[in-house]
C-alpha positions, -999 to +999 in steps of 0.1 A: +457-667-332+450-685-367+436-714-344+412-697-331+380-705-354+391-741-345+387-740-312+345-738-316+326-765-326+288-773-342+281-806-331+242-815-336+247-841-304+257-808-277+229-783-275+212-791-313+243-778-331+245-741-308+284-733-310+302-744-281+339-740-270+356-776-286+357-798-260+334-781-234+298-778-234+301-740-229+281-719-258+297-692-272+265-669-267+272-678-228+307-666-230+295-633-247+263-628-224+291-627-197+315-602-215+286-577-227+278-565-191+313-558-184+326-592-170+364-593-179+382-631-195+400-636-162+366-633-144+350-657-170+382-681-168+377-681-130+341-690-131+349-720-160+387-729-153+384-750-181+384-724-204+416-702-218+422-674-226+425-679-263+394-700-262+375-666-249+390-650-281+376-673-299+340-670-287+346-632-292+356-635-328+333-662-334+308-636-326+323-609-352+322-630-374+289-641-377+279-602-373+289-603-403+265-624-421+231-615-404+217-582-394+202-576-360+173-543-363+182-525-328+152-496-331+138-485-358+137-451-368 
């Protein structure tokens, strides 16, 4: 799985630099927008075949990872 950060790209020329699956024009925000409501990786493999498995892991940890850097305010209390 050490491949996995590789498998996203930021090109400027596919959607202004939004991280896509490398190779694909898929965003990683789609992949997770399809995961959150409960979608499972076969299901999204099955609606892009051109996707893997690993290349869903890698939208998922791409995500992690940039949780990481910026904070998101949910509600305030």
């Amino acid at each position: 799985m050490a491949d996995l950060p590789t498998r996203i790209s930021l090109d400027p020329a596919v959607y202004g630099g939004t991280p896509c699956i490398r190779g694909t024009r898929i965003r990683v925000c789609l992949v997770l927008d399809l995961l959150v409501p409960g979608m499972s990786d076969a299901e999204v493999r099955a609606e892009y075949p051109e996707l893997t498995r690993d290349d869903v892991l890698a939208a998922i940890a791409y995500g992690a990872e940039t949780s990481r850097e910026d904070v998101i305010r949910t509600s305030q209390k």
